[in-house]
C-alpha positions as CSV (number, residue, x, y, z in Angstrom):
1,X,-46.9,-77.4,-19.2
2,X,-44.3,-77.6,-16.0
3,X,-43.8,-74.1,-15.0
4,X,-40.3,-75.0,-14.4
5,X,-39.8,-74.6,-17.8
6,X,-40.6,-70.9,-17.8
7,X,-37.9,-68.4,-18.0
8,X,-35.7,-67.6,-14.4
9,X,-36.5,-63.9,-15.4
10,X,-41.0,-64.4,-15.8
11,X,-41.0,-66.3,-12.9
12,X,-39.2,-64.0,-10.9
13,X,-41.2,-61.1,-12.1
14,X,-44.1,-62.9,-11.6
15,X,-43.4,-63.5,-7.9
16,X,-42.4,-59.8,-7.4
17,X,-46.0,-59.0,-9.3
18,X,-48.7,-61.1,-7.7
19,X,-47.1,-61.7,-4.3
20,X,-49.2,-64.1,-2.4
21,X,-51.1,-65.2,-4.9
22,X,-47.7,-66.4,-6.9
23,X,-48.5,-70.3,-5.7
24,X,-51.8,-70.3,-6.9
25,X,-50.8,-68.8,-10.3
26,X,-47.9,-71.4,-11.0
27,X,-50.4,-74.5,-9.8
28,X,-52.3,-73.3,-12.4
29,X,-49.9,-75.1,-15.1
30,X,-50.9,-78.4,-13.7
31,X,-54.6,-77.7,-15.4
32,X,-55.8,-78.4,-18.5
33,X,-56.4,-75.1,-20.7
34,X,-60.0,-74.0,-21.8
35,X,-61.2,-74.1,-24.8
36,X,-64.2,-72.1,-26.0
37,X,-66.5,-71.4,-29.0
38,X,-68.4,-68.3,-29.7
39,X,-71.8,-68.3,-31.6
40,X,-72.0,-66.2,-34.4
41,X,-75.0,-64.0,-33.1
42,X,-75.4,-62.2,-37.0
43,X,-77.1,-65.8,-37.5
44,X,-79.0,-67.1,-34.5
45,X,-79.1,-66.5,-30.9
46,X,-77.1,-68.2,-28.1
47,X,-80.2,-70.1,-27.0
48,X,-81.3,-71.0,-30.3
49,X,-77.8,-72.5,-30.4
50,X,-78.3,-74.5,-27.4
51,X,-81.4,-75.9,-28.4
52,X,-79.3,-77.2,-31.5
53,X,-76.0,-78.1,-29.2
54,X,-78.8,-80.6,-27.0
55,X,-79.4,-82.8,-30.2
56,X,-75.3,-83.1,-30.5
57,X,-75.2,-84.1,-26.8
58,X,-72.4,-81.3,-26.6
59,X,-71.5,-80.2,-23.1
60,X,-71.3,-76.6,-22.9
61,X,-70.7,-74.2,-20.0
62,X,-71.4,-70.2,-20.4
63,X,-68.0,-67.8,-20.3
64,X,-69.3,-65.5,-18.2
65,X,-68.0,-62.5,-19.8
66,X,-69.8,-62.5,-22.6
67,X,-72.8,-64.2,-23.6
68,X,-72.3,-65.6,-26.5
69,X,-69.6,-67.6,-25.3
70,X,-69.2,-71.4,-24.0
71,X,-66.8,-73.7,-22.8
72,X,-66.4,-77.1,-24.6
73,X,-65.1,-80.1,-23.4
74,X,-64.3,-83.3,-25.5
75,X,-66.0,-82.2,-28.8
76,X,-64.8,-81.5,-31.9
77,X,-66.5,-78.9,-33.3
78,X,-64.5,-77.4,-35.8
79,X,-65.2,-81.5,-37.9
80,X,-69.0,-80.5,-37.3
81,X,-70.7,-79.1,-40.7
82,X,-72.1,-76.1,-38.2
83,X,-69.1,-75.0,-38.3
84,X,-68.4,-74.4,-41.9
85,X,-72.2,-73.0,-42.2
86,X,-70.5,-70.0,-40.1
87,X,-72.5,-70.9,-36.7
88,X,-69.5,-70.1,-34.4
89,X,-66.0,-68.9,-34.0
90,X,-63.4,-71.5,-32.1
91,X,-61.6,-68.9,-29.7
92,X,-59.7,-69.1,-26.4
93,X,-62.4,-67.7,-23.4
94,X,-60.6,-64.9,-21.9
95,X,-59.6,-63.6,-25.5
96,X,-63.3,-62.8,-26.4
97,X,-63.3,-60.3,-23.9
98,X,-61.4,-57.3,-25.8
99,X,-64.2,-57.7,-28.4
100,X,-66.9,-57.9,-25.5
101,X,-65.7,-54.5,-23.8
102,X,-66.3,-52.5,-27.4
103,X,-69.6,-51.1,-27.4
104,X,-71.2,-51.2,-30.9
105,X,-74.0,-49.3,-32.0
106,X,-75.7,-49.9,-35.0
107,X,-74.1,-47.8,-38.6
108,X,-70.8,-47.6,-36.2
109,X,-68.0,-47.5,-38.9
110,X,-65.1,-49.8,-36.6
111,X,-61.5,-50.7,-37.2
112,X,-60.2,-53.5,-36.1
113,X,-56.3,-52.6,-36.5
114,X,-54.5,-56.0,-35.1
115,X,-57.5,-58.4,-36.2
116,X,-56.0,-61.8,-37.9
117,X,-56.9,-64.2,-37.8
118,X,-60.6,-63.0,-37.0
119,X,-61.9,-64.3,-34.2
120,X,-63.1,-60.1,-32.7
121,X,-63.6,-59.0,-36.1
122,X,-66.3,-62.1,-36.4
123,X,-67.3,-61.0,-33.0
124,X,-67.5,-56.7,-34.1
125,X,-69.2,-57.7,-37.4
126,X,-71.9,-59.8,-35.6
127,X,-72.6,-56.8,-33.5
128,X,-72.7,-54.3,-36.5
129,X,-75.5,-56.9,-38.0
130,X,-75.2,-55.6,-41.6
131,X,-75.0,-52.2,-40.7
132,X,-72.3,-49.4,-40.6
133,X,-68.8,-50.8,-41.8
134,X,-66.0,-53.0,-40.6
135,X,-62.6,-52.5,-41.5
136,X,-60.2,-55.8,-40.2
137,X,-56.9,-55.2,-41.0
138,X,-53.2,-56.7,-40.5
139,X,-50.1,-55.6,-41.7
140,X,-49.3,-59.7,-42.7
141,X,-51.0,-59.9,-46.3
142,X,-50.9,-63.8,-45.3
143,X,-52.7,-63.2,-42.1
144,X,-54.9,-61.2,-43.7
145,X,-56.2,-63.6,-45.9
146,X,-56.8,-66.0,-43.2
147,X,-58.8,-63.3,-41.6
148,X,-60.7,-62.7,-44.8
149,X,-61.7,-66.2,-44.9
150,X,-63.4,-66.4,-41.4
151,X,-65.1,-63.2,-42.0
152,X,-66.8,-64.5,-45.2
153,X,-67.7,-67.1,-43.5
154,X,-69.4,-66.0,-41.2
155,X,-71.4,-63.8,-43.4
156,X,-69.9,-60.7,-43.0
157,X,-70.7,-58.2,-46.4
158,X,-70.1,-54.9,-44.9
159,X,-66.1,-55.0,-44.1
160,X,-62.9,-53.8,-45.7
161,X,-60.5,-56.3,-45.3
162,X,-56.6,-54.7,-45.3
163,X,-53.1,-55.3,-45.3
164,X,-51.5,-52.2,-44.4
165,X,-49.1,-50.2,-41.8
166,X,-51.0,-48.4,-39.2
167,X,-49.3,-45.1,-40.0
168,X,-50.5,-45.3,-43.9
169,X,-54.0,-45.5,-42.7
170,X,-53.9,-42.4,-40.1
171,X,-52.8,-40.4,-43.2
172,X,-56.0,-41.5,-45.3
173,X,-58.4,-42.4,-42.4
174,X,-57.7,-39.4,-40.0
175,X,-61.0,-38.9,-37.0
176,X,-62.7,-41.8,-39.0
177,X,-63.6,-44.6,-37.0
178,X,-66.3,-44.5,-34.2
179,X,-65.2,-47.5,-32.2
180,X,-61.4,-49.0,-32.6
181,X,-60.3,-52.0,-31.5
182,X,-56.2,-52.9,-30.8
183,X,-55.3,-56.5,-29.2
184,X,-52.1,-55.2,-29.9
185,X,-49.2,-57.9,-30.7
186,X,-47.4,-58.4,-27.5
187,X,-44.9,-60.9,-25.9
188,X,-47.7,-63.4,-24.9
189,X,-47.0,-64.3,-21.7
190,X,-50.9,-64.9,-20.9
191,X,-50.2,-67.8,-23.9
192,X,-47.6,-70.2,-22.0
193,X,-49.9,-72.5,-20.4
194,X,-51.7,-72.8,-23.9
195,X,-49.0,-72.5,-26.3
196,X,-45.4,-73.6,-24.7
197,X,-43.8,-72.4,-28.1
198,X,-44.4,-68.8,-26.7
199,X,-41.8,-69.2,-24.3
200,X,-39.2,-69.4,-27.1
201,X,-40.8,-66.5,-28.9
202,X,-40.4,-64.6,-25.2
203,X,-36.9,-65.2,-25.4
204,X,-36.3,-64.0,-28.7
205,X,-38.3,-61.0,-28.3
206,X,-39.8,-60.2,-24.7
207,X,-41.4,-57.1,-23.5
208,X,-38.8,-54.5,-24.2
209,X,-39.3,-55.2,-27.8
210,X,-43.0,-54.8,-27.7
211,X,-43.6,-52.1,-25.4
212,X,-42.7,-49.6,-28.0
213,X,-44.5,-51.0,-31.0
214,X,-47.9,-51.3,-29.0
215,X,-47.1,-47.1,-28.7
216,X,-46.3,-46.7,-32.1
217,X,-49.7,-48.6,-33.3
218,X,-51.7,-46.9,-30.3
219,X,-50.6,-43.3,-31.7
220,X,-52.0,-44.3,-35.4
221,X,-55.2,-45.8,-33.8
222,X,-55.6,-42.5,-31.3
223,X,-55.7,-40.2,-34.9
224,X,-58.0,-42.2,-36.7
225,X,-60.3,-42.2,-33.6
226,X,-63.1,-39.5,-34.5
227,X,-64.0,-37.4,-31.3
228,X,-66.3,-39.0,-28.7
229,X,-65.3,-42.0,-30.4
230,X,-64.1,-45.5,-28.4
231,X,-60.8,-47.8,-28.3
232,X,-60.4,-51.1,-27.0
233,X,-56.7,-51.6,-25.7
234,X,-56.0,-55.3,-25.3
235,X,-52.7,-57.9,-24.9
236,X,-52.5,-61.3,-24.0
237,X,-49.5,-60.6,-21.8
238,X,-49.0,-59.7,-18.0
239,X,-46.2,-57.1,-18.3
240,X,-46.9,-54.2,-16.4
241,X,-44.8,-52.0,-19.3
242,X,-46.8,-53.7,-22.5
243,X,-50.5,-53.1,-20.4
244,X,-50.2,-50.1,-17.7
245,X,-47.2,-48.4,-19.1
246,X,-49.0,-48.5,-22.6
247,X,-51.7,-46.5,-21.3
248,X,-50.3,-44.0,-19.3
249,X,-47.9,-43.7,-22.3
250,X,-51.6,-42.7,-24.0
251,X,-52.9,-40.6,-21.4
252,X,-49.6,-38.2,-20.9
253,X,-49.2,-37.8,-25.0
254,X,-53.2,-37.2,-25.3
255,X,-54.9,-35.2,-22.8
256,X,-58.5,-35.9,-24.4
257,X,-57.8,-39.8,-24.1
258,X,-59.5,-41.0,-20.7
259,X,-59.8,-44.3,-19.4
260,X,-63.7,-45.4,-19.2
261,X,-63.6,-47.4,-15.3
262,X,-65.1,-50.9,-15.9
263,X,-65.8,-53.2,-12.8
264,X,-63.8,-55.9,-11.7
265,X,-66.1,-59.3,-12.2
266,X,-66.2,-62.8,-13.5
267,X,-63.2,-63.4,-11.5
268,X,-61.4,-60.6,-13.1
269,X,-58.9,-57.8,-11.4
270,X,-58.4,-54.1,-11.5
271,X,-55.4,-52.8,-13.1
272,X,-52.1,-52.3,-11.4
273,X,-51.7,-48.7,-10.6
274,X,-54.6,-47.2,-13.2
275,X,-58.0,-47.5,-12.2
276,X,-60.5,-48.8,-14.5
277,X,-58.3,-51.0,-16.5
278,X,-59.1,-54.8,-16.0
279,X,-56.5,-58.2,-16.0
280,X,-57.5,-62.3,-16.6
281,X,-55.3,-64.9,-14.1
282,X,-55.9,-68.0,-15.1
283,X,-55.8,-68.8,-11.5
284,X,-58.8,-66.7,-10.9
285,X,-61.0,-67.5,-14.0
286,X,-61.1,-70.4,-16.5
287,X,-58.9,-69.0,-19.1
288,X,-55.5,-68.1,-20.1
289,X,-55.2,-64.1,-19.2
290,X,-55.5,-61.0,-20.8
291,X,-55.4,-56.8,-19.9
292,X,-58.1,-54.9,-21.5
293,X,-58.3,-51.2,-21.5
294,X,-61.4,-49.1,-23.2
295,X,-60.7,-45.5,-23.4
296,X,-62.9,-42.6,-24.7
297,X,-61.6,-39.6,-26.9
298,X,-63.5,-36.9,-24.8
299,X,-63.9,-34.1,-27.1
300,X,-67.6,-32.8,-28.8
301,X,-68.3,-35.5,-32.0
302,X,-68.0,-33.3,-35.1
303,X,-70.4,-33.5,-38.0
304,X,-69.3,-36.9,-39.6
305,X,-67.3,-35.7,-43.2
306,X,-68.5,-39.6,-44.8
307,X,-71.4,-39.0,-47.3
308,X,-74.3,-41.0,-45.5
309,X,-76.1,-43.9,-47.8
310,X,-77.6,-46.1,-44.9
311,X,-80.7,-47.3,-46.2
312,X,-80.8,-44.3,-48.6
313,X,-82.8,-45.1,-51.9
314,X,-83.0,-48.7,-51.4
315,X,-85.5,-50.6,-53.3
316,X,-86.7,-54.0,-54.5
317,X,-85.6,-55.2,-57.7
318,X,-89.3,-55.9,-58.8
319,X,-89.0,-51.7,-59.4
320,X,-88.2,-51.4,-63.2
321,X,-86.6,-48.3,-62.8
322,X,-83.8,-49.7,-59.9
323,X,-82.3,-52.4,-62.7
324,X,-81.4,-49.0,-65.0
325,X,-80.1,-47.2,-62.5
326,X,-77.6,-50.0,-60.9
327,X,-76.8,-51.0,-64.7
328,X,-75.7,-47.1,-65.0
329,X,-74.1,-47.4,-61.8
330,X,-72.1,-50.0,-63.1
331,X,-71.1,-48.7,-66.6
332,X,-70.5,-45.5,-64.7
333,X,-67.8,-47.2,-62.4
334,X,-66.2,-48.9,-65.3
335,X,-65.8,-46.1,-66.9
336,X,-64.1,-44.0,-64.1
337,X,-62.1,-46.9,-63.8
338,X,-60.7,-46.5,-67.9
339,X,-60.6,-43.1,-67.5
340,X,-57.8,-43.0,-63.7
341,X,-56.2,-46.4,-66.5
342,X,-55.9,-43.9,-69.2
343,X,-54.6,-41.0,-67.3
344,X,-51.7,-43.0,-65.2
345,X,-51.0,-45.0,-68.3
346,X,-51.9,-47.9,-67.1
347,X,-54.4,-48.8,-69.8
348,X,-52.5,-50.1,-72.7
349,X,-53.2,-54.0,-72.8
350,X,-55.7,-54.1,-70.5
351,X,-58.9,-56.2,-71.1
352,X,-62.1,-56.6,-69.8
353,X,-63.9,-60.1,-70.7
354,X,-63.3,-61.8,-73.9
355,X,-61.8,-59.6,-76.0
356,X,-63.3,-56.2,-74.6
357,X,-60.9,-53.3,-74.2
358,X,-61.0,-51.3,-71.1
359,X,-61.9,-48.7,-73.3
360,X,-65.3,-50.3,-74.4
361,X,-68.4,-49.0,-72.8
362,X,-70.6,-51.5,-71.2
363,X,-74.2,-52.2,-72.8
364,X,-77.1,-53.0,-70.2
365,X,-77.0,-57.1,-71.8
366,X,-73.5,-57.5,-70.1
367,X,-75.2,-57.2,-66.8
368,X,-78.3,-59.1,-67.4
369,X,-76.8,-62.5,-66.1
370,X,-76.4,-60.2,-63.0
371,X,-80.3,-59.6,-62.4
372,X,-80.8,-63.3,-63.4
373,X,-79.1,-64.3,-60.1
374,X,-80.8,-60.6,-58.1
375,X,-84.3,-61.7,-59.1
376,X,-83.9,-64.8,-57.2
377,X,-83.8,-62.7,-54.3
378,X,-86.8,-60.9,-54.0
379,X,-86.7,-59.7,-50.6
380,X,-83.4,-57.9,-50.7
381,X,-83.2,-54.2,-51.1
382,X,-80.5,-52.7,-53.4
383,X,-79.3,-49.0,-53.6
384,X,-77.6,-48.4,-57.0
385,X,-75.1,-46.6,-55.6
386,X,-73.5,-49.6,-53.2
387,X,-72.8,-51.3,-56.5
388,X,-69.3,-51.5,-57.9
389,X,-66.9,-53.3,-60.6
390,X,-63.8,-54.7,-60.1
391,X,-63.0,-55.9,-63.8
392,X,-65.2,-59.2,-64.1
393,X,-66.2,-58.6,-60.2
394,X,-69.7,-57.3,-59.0
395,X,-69.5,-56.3,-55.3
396,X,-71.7,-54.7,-53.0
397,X,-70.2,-51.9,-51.0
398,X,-70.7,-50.5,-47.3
399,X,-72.9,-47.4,-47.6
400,X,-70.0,-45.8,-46.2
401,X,-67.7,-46.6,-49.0
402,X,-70.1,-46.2,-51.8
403,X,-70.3,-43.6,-53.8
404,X,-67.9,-40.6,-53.2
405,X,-66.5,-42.2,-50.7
406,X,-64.6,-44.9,-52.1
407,X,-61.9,-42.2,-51.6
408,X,-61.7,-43.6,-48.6
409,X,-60.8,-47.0,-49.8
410,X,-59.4,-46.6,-53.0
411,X,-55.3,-45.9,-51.6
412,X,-55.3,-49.0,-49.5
413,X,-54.1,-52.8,-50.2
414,X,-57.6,-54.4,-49.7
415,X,-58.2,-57.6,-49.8
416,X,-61.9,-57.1,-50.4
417,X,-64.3,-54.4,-49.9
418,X,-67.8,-54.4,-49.6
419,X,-69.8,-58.3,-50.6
420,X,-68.6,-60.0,-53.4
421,X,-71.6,-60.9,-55.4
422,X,-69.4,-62.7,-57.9
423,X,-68.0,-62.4,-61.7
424,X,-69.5,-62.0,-65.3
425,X,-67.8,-64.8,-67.0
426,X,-68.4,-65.6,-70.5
427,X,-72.2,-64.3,-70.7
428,X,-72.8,-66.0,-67.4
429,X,-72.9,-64.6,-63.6
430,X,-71.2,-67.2,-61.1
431,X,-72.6,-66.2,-57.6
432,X,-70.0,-65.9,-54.8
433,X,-69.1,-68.1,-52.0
434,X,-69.0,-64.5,-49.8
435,X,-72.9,-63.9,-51.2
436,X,-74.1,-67.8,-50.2
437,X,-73.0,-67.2,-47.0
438,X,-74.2,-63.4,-46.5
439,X,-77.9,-65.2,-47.4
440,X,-80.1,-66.2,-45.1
441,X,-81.9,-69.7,-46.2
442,X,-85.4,-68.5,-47.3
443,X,-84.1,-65.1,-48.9
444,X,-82.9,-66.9,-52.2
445,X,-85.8,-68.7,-54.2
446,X,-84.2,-72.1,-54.9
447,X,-82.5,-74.1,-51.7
448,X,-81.7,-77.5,-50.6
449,X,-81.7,-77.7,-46.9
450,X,-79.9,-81.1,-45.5
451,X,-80.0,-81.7,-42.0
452,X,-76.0,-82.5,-40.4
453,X,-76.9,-86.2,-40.2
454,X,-77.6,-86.3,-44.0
455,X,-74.4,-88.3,-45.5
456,X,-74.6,-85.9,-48.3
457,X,-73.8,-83.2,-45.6
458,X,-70.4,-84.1,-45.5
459,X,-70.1,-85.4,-49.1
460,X,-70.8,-82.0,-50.3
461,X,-68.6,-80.2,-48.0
462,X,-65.6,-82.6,-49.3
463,X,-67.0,-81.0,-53.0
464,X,-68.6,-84.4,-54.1
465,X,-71.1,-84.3,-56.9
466,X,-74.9,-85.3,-55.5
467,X,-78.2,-86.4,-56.0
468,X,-81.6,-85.0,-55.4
469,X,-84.6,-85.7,-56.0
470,X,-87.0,-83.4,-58.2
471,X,-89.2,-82.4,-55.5
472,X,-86.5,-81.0,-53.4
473,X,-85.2,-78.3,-55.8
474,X,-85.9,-76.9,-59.2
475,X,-83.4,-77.4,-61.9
476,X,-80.5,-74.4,-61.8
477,X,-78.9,-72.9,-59.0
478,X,-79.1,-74.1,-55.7
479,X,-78.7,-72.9,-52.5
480,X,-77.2,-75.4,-50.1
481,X,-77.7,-75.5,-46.7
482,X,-77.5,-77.1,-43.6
483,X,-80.3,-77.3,-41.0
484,X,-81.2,-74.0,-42.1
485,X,-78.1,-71.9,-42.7
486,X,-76.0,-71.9,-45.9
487,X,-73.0,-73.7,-46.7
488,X,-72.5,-73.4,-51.0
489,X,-74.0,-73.4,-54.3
490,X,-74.8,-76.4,-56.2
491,X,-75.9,-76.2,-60.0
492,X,-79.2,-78.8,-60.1
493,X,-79.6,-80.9,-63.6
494,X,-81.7,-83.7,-63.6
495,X,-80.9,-85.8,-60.3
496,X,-77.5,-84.3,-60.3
497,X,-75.7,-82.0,-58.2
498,X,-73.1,-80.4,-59.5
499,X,-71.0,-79.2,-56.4
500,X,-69.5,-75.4,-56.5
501,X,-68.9,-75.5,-52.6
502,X,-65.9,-73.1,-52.5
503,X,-64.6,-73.0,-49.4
504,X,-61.7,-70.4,-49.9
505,X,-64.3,-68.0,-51.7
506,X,-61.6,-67.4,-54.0
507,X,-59.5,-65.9,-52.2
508,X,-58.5,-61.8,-52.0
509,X,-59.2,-59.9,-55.0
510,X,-57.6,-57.0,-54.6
511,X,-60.7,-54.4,-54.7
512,X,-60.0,-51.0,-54.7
C-alpha cells in the first residue's frame, strides 16, 4: 500500500507520535506484510510440526513472541489437508501476541469476550488442554458461528461458544472467570498495511467512536473477573486514546485493577506514558502492530462458588455400573427439560424423536446406540454427570457447567456448550464432526489413517465416496484420518466408503 493514501489526519498524528522514527514507519509500506501460522499445540508440538513441515519443503521462520508461531512464505497452507485435520491456525504474527501474554493454568475457567473469528480462542483452548472451560464469545451471531467452526476444529470440547452483549453476561457471570481476554474492536490502524479497506472503515468510524465502546466492554469484563484473577487488554490500533487512555480509564474507575509490567523484547516498545504496557511497529518487528496490556485484579481469591467436577467420578465404560448411571443422567436431564417446557408453557407440540412427546420418559434402549459408539472408545473416561440432552443431541459438558451449574449457562444464546457427541436419530447414534475431531487417532477402535499424499486425502475431504481394502478397516464406522490426526467419519461396507466428512459440524445448535 502507498502511504500516501493514508488519511492527512493518521499521518499527521503519526508524525506527532513516533517523532524520529516517523520515516522508518511510513517506509514500512513499501514491504510486503507477514503472514504467519500457529500450531495447534492441543495436538502436537512445534517441533513435531517441523519435522512434518521438512517433508512439505515449507520454509518457516519462528515469531519470536511466541513459540508456537512461524512465518510462511510462498505456501499455501490453508489447500493443505493439515489444515483441515486442525494442525494450525492461519493468523497475522503480531496478533498472536494478546493470546501469548494470558497466562493459563490448567482447570482455568477463561472468557474470551471479543474472540471471532477464533484465532486466541484456538490459541486459549490449546493452553487449557481439555481442562477447565473456555467460553468464546461475540456479540455477531454470524461471527460467532465462524468462531465455532475453527474451535471444533481444532478439537476443542470444553468451550461455551456465545453470542451475547457483554453487559448480559456481567449480570449472570459476575467474579467468574479466572483469566479474560479482550482484543477489543478498535479503529485498526495497525491493519492498513495488511488490509487497505481499513482506511475506509477509519473514516467512517475512527478513534473517537471506539474509545468509548472498548470502556463500556472493559467495565463488563472487569465484573466478571474473579479476584486475583487476569485480563488481557489488546487492539490492533496505535491511538494513544483506544490503548493508554483505555487503561488509565481502568485504573482511575478500579483501584484493585493494576497493570502487571512486562518487558520490552522481540523488537517490541513500552507503552506511551504507563509503564508496563507493550506496542508492535511494524518497522521494528515483522508484523503489522498491536498494544497489549495484562492487568491483575489484586484483591484475596475467594472460595470459587462453581461446584467442582474436574476429574470427579470418572470412569471407564467397561464399569457396568457407569452405563446406568449416565443413562439416568440423561433421562434425568430430559426430564427437567419437560418439566421448565411444562411450567413456561412451552410444551404443547413439542416432540422428541418419532412420535415421542416431550412428556414421555426415556427407557435405557433409547440410549443404547449411544454406548455402541462409547464402547469403541475404551480409553476414555466418562463422569455421568458431564452428560447432557439437547432434544436428539448428546453433548459432553465442561465440568464446570455440568451438573448444578448449567445455571451458569442456561440464560445465554449459546451456540454450543460442552462436546457434541452427536444425535439419536431413528434408533441409530450419528457421531459428531465436533467428537472426530476432539479424538485422538488410536483412542477410537476402528481408523483409517491416509498419509496427505494419498489421492483419496483430498477426495475425501471434497466428500467423495472411497475404497478400501479389507485389511485396513473393519466394516462399520470409521475414523478417518490423516497422517495420524482426524479429519471425518466414513461408514465402511464392503470396499466402500461411505463419506460423512462434515466440515461445518452442523452448525450451532442452540444448547442451553
Amino acid at each position: 500500500m502507498d502511504y500516501r493514501e493514508l488519511p492527512e489526519e493518521f499521518l499527521e498524528k503519526m508524525k506527532q507520535f513516533l517523532g524520529e522514527e516517523y520515516p522508518e514507519y511510513l517506509a514500512s509500506y513499501e514491504e510486503e506484510p507477514r503472514s504467519g501460522l500457529r500450531v495447534n499445540t492441543g495436538r502436537l508440538t512445534p517441533e513435531q510440526f517441523l519435522e512434518m513441515a521438512q517433508t512439505a519443503d515449507w520454509n518457516l521462520k519462528p515469531v519470536p513472541w511466541t513459540k508456537n508461531g512461524f512465518y510462511y512464505q510462498g505456501e499455501r497452507p490453508s489447500r493443505h489437508p493439515w489444515y483441515y485435520a486442525g494442525l494450525y491456525y492461519l493468523q497475522e504474527p503480531s496478533a498472536m501476541s494478546p493470546a501469548a501474554w494470558l497466562p493459563i493454568k490448567p482447570g482455568d475457567r477463561v472468557l474470551d469476550l471479543c474472540a471471532a473469528p477464533g484465532g486466541k480462542s484456538t490459541e486459549l483452548a490449546a493452553k487449557l488442554a481439555g481442562t477447565g472451560v473456555l467460553f468464546s464469545n461475540d456479540i455477531s451471531n454470524s461471527r460467532a458461528k465462524a468462531l465455532l467452526k475453527n474451535l471444533e476444529m481444532f478439537g476443542a470440547g470444553n468451550i461455551c461458544v456465545t453470542s451475547e452483549a457483554p453487559e448480559k453476561m456481567a449480570g449472570i457471570l459476575p467474579e467468574f472467570f479466572d483469566k479474560i481476554l479482550v482484543d477489543a474492536p478498535c479503529s485498526g490502524e495497525g491493519m492498513f498495511r495488511r488490509d487497505p479497506s481499513m482506511v475506509k472503515s477509519w473514516n467512517e468510524k475512527g478513534p473517537d467512536y471506539y474509545a468509548p465502546l472498548q470502556r463500556q466492554i472493559l467495565d463488563c469484563a472487569v465484573q466478571m473477573l474473579a479476584p486475583g484473577g487476569k485480563l488481557v487488554y489488546s487492539t490492533c490500533t496505535f491511538d494513544r486514546d483506544e490503548d493508554e487512555g483505555t487503561i488509565e480509564y481502568i485504573l482511575e474507575k478500579y483501584p484493585q485493577m493494576a497493570v502487571v509490567p512486562q518487558k520490552p523484547e522481540y523488537g517490541f516498545e513500552g507503552s506511551r506514558g504507563i509503564e508496563g504496557c507493550l506496542r508492535l511497529f511494524p518497522h521494528r518487528l515483522e508484523g503489522e502492530g498491536h498494544f497489549v496490556a495484562l492487568l491483575e485484579k489484586r484483591t484475596e481469591k475467594p472460595d470459587a462458588n462453581v461446584k467442582n467436577l474436574e476429574n470427579a467420578g470418572e470412569k471407564a465404560l467397561s464399569d457396568p455400573l457407569l452405563v446406568e448411571k449416565i443413562e439416568a443422567r440423561l433421562c434425568r436431564v430430559a426430564e427437567d427439560g419437560k418439566s421448565r417446557q411444562m411450567a413456561s408453557g412451552k410444551a404443547k407440540g413439542k416432540t422428541f424423536g418419532k412420535g415421542k412427546n416431550v412428556a414421555q420418559n426415556q427407557t435405557a434402549e433409547d440410549f443404547s446406540p449411544l454406548f455402541e459408539l462409547l464402547r469403541q472408545l475404551p480409553v476414555r473416561t466418562w463422569n455421568p454427570e458431564q452428560f447432557y440432552r439437547d432434544g436428539e443431541r448428546i453433548y459432553y459438558l465442561p465440568a464446570a457447567l455440568a451438573g448444578d451449574n448449567t445455571r451458569y449457562f442456561k440464560p445465554l444464546r449459546c451456540l454450543r456448550t460442552g462436546l457434541l457427541l452427536g444425535e439419536l436419530k431413528k434408533g441409530r447414534f450419528e457421531p459428531s464432526q465436533a467428537l472426530a475431531m476432539n479424538l485422538r487417532m488410536q483412542e477410537f477402535v476402528n481408523y483409517l489413517n491416509f498419509n496427505a499424499s494419498d489421492e483419496r486425502t483430498i477426495r475425501y475431504l471434497k466428500g467423495e465416496t472411497l475404497t478400501a481394502a479389507e485389511e485396513e478397516a473393519a466394516d462399520g464406522l470409521v475414523l478417518i484420518c490423516v497422517d495420524g490426526f482426524p479429519l471425518g467419519w466414513a461408514q465402511k461396507r464392503g470396499g466402500q466408503l461411505k463419506n460423512k466428512y462434515n466440515p461445518d459440524g452442523g452448525g450451532s445448535d442452540g444448547t442451553r
